[in-house]
Backbone as numpy.savetxt, mean C-alpha at the origin, in Angstrom:
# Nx Ny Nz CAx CAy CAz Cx Cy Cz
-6.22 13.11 -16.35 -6.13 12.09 -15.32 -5.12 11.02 -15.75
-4.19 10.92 -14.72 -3.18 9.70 -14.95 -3.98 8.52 -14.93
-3.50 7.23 -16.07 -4.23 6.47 -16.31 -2.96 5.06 -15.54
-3.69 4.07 -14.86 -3.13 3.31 -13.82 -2.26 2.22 -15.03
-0.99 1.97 -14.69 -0.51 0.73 -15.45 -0.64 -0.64 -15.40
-0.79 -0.83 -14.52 -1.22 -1.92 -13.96 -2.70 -2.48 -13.35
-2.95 -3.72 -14.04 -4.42 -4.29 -13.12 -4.35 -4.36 -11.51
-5.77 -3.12 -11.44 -5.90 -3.72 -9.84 -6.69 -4.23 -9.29
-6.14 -5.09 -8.14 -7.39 -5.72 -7.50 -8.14 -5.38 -6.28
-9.38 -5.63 -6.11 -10.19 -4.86 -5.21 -9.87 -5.62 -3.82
-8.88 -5.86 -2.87 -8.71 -7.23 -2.45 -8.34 -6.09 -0.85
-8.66 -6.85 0.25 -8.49 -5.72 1.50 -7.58 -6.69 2.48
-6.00 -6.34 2.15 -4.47 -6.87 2.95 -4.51 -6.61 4.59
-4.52 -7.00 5.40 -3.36 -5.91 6.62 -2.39 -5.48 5.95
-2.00 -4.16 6.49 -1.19 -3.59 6.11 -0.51 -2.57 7.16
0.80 -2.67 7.81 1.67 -1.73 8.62 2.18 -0.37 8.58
2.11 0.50 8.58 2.47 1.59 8.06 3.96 2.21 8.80
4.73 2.22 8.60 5.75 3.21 9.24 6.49 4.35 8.60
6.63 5.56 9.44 7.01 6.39 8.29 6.94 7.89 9.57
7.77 8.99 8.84 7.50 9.90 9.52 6.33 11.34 9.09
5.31 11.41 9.72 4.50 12.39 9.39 4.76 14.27 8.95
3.42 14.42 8.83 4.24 16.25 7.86 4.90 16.92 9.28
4.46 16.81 10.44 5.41 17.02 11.86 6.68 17.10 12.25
7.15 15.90 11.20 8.45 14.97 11.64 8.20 13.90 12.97
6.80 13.59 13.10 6.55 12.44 14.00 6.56 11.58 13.77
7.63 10.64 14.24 7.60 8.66 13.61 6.20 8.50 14.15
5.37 7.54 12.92 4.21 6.81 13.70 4.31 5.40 13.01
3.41 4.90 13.26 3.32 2.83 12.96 1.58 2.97 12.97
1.48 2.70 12.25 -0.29 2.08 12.03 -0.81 1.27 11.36
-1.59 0.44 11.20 -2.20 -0.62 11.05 -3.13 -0.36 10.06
-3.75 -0.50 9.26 -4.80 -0.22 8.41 -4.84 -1.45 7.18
-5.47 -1.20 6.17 -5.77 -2.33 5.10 -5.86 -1.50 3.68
-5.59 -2.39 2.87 -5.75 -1.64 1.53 -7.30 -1.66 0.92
-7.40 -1.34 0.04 -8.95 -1.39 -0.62 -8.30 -1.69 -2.20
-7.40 -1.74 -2.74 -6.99 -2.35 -3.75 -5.52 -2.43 -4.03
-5.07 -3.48 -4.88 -3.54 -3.62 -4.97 -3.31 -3.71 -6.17
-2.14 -4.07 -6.69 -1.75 -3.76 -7.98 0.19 -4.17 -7.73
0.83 -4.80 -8.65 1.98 -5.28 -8.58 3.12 -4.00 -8.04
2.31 -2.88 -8.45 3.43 -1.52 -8.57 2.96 -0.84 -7.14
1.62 -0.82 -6.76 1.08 -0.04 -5.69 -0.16 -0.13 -5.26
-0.50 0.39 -4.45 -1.96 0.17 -3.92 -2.64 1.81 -3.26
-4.00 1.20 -2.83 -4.47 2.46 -2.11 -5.13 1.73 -0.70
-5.18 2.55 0.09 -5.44 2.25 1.76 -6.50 3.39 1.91
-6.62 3.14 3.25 -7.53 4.04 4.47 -6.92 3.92 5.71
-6.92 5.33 6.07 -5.59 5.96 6.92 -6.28 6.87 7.54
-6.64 7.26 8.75 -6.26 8.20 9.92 -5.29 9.12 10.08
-4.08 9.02 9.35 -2.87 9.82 9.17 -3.56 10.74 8.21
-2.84 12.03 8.27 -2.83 13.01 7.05 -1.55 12.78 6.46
-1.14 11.95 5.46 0.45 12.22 4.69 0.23 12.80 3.83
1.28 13.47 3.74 1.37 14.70 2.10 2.02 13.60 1.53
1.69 13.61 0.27 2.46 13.53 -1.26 3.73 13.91 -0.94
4.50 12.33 -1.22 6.03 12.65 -1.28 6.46 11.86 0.00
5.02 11.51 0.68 5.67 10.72 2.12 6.58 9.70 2.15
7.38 9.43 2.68 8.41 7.68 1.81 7.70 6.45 3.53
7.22 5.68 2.77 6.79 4.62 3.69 7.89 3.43 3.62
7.73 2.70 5.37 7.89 1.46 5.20 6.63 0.63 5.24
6.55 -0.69 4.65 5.05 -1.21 4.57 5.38 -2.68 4.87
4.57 -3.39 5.76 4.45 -4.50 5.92 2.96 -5.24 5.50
3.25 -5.83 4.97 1.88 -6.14 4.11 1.99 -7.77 4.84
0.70 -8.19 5.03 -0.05 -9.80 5.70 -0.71 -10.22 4.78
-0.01 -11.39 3.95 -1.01 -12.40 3.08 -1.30 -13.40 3.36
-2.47 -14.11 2.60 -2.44 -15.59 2.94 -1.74 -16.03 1.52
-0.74 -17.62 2.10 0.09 -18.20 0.50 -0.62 -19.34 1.01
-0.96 -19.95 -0.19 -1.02 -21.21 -0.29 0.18 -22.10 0.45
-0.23 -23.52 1.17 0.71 -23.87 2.33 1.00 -23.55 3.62
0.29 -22.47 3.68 0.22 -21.60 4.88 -0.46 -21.09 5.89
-0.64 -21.82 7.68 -1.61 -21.23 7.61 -1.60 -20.43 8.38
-0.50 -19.52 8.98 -0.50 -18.31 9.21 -0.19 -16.99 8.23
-1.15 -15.71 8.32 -0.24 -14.68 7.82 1.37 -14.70 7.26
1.43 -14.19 5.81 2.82 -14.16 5.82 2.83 -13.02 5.47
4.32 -12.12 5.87 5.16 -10.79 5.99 5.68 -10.57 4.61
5.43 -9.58 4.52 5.72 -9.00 2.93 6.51 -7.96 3.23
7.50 -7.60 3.33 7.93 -6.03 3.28 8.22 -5.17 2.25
8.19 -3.87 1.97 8.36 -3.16 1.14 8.32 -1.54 1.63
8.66 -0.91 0.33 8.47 0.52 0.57 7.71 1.22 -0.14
7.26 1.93 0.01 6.41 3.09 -0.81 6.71 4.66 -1.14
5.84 5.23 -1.43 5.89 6.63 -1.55 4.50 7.22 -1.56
3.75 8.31 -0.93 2.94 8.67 -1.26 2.57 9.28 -2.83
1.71 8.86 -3.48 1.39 9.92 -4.32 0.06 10.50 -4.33
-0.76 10.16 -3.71 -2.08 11.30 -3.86 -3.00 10.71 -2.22
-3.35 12.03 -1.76 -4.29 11.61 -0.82 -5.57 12.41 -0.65
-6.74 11.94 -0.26 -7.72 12.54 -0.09 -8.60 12.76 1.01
-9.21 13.68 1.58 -9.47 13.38 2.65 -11.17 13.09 2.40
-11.70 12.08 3.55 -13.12 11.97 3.56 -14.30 12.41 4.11
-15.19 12.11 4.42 -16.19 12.98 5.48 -15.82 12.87 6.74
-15.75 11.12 6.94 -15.25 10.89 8.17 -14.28 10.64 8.71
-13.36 11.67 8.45 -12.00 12.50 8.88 -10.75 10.84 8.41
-11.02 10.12 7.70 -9.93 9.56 7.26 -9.39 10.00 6.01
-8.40 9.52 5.17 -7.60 9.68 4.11 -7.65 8.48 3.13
-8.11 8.35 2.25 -7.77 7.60 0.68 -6.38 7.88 0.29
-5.51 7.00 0.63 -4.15 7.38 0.05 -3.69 6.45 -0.65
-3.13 6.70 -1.93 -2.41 6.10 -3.09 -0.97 5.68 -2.63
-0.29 4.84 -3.08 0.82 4.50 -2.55 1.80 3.79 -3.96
2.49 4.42 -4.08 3.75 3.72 -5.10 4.44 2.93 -4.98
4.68 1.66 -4.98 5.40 0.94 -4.31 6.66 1.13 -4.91
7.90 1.45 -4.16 9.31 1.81 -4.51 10.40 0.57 -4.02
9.85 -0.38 -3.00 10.62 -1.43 -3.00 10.19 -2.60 -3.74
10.83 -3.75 -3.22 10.10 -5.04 -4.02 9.05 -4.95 -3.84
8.16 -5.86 -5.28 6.80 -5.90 -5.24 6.46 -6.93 -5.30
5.10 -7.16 -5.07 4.77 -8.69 -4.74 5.06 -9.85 -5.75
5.34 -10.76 -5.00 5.91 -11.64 -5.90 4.75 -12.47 -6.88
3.42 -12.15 -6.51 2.26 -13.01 -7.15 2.08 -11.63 -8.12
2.58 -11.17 -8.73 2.35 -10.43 -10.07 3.79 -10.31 -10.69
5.20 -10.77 -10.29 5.60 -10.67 -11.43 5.77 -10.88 -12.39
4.62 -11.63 -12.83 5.01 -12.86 -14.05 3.23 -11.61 -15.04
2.55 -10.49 -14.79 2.06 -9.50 -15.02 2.44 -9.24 -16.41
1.65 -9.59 -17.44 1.93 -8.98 -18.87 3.09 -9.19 -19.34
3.57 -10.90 -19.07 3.98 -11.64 -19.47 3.57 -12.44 -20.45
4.15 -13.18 -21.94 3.55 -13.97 -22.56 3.35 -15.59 -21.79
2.47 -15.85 -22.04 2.50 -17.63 -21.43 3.58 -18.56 -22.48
């Protein structure tokens, strides 16, 4: 078992999904993560993506100062998905574009 590099947190984002399915169908969906991590995260998805999917991701935080949602963009990659009882997907996600800016300072000395 691959062992994760990074601390993650159990923390549940909005999150946008765009990307094209194993079809070749563009879709856009909405869903949330169930944990994050500076490099990647994992969600719950209605989609079936294979491993290897390349995402665009819009991620909704709250920042301090702020009191609407703010837009995060980035990209991903699938790397592992699973399916559940009740026909959704546990999917892992690599993050391949910028990553959030509240971890780069991550296993850094003070």
């Amino acid at each position: 078992m691959e062992q994760r590099r990074q601390h993650r947190l159990d923390v549940a984002l909005e999150i946008r999904l765009r990307g094209t399915d194993a079809l070749g169908l563009p879709f856009e969906e909405k869903t949330q993560s169930s944990d994050v991590s500076r490099g990647g995260c994992s969600i719950q998805t209605s989609l079936d993506l294979p491993v290897g999917t390349e995402l665009e991701m819009e991620i909704l935080r709250r920042v301090p100062g702020h009191v609407d949602l703010v837009s995060f963009l980035t990209r991903g990659i699938v790397k592992q998905a699973r399916s559940q009882p009740d026909g959704n997907y546990t999917v892992g996600i690599l993050i391949t574009g910028p990553q959030f800016p509240t971890y780069t300072t991550e296993g850094t000395e003070p």
